[in-house]
C-alpha positions as a printed Julia matrix, in Angstrom:
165×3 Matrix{Float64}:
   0.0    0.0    0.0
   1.63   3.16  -1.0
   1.23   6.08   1.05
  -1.38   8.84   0.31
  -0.32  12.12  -1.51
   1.52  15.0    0.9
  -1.31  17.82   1.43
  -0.51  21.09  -0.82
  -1.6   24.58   0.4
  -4.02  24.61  -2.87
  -5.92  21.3   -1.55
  -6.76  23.25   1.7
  -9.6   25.97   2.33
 -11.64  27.37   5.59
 -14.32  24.71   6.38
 -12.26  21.77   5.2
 -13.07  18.68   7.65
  -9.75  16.18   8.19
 -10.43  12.47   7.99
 -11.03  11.74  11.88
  -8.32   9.58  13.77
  -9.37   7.25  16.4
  -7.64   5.45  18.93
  -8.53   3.09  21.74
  -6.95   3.79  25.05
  -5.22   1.44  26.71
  -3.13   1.23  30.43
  -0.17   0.77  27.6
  -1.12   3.88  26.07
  -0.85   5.79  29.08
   2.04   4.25  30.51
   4.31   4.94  27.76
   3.08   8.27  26.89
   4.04   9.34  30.52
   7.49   7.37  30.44
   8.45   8.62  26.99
   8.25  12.35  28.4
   9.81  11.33  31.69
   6.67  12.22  33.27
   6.89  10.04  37.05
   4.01  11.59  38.49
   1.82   8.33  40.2
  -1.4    9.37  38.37
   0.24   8.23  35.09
   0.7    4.6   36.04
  -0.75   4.21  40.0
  -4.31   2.85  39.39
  -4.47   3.26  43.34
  -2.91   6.06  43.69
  -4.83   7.78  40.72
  -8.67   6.74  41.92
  -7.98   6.45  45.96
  -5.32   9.72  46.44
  -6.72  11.76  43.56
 -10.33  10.6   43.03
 -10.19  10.15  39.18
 -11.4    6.9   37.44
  -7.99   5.71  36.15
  -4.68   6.52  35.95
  -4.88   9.34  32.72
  -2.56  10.85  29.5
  -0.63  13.12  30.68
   0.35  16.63  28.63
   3.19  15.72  26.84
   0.99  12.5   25.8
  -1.81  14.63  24.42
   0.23  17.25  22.65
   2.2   14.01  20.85
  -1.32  12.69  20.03
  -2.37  16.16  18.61
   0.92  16.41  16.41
   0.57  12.78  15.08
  -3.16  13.53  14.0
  -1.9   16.78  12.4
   1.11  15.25  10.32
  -0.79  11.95   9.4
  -3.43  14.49   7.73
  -0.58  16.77   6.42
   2.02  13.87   5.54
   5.55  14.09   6.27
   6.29  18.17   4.83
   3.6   19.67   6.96
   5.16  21.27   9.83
   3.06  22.43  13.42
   4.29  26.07  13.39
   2.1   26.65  16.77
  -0.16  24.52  19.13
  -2.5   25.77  22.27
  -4.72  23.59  23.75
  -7.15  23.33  26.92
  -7.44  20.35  28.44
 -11.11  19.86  29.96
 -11.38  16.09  30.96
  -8.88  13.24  31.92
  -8.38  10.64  29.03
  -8.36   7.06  30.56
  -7.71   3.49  29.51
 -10.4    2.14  28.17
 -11.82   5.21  26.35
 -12.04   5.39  22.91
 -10.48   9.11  21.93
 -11.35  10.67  18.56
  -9.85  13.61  17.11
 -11.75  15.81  14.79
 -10.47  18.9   12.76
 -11.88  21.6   10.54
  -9.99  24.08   8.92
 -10.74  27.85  10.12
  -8.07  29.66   7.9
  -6.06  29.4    5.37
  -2.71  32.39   4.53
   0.46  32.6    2.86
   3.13  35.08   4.67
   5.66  37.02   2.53
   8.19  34.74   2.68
   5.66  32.37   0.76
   5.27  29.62   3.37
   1.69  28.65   3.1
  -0.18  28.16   6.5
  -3.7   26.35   7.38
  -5.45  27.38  10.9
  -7.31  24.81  12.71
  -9.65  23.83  15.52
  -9.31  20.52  17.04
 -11.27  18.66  19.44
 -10.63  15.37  21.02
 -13.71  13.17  22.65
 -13.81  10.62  24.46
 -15.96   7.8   26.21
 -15.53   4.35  27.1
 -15.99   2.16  30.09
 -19.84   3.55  31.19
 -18.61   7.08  30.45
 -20.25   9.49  28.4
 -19.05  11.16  25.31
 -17.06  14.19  26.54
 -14.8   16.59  24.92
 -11.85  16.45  26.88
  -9.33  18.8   24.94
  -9.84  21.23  22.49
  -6.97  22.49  20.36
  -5.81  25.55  18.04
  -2.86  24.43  15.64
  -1.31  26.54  12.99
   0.5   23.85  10.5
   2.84  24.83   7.69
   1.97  23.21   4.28
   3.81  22.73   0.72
   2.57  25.28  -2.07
   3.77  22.63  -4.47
   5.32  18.95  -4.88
   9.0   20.81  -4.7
   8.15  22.99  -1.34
   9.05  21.78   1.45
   8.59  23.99   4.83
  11.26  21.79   6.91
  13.65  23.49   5.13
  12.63  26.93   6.27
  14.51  29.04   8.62
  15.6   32.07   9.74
  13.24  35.07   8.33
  11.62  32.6    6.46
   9.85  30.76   8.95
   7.48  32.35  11.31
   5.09  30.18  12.77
C-alpha cells in the first residue's frame, strides 16, 4: 500500500473537515506516553494512587501525551512536509484506559506570509468515552500547520526570516 499524496496549500480551504483519527486507550497507552516524556508523576501509572489519592477513574494521558497525540493527528493528515508552526490547547477532561479518543479537525483559515510559506489554521477537538462514560470533549486544540505550495516545497527546510510560525 503506497502512502497517500503529501497535502498542498491549494488542496486546503476554511471549512475543510480532516479524515477523523481514532484510537482506543489502553493502560499501555498511558504508561508509555508518561514514560516517553519522563513524566513520574503516580497518576500516570498508580491505578491506586490515581482513583484512591486523587479521586479520578484511572490513571490518565498526561500533557506531553496529548500534545504528541495532537501532532501525530496533524502530520498523518498533512504527511511528512507539513510542519506544526504553533499549538494551544485546553485540556477539559482526563483521558483514561479504556476510552475510545477521537480527534476531529476543521480548517478555520487558510494564509500565505511574505516569505511564501503557506499556513492552514485549525480547531481541534478530542472526545472521548468508554468504560460507562459518556461522550465528553476532553481537549480542544488551536494548531497553525505549515503546508507545501507545491510537490517541490518543502517547509522543513525553512529558517531564519523565512519561517514564522
Amino acid at each position: 500500500m503506497s502512502a497517500p499524496a503529501p497535502v498542498l496549500a491549494g488542496d486546503v480551504q476554511a471549512g475543510l473537515a480532516l479524515p477523523e483519527l481514532a484510537v482506543e486507550v489502553t493502560p499501555t497507552t498511558v504508561v508509555l506516553g508518561a514514560l516517553a516524556s519522563r513524566d513520574w508523576r503516580p497518576m500516570h501509572h498508580d491505578y491506586k494512587f490515581a482513583t484512591e489519592r486523587n479521586g479520578v477513574a484511572d490513571i490518565f494521558l498526561n500533557t506531553p501525551n496529548q500534545a504528541a497525540w495532537f501532532e501525530r493527528f496533524v502530520t498523518d493528515w498533512t504527511g511528512p512536509r507539513g510542519r506544526v508552526g504553533r499549538m494551544t490547547f485546553r485540556m477539559r477532561d482526563s483521558v483514561f484506559p479504556g476510552d475510545r479518543m477521537v480527534f476531529a479537525a476543521t480548517v478555520t483559515a487558510t494564509s500565505t506570509d511574505d516569505s511564501g510559506c503557506a499556513w492552514a489554521e485549525l480547531d481541534i477537538t478530542l472526545t472521548a468515552a468508554g468504560d460507562g462514560r459518556a461522550e465528553r470533549t476532553c481537549t480542544t486544540c488551536t494548531a497553525r500547520v505549515a503546508l507545501p505550495v507545491d510537490p517541490d516545497d518543502n517547509p522543513w527546510a525553512r529558517t531564519g526570516p523565512a519561517w514564522r510560525p
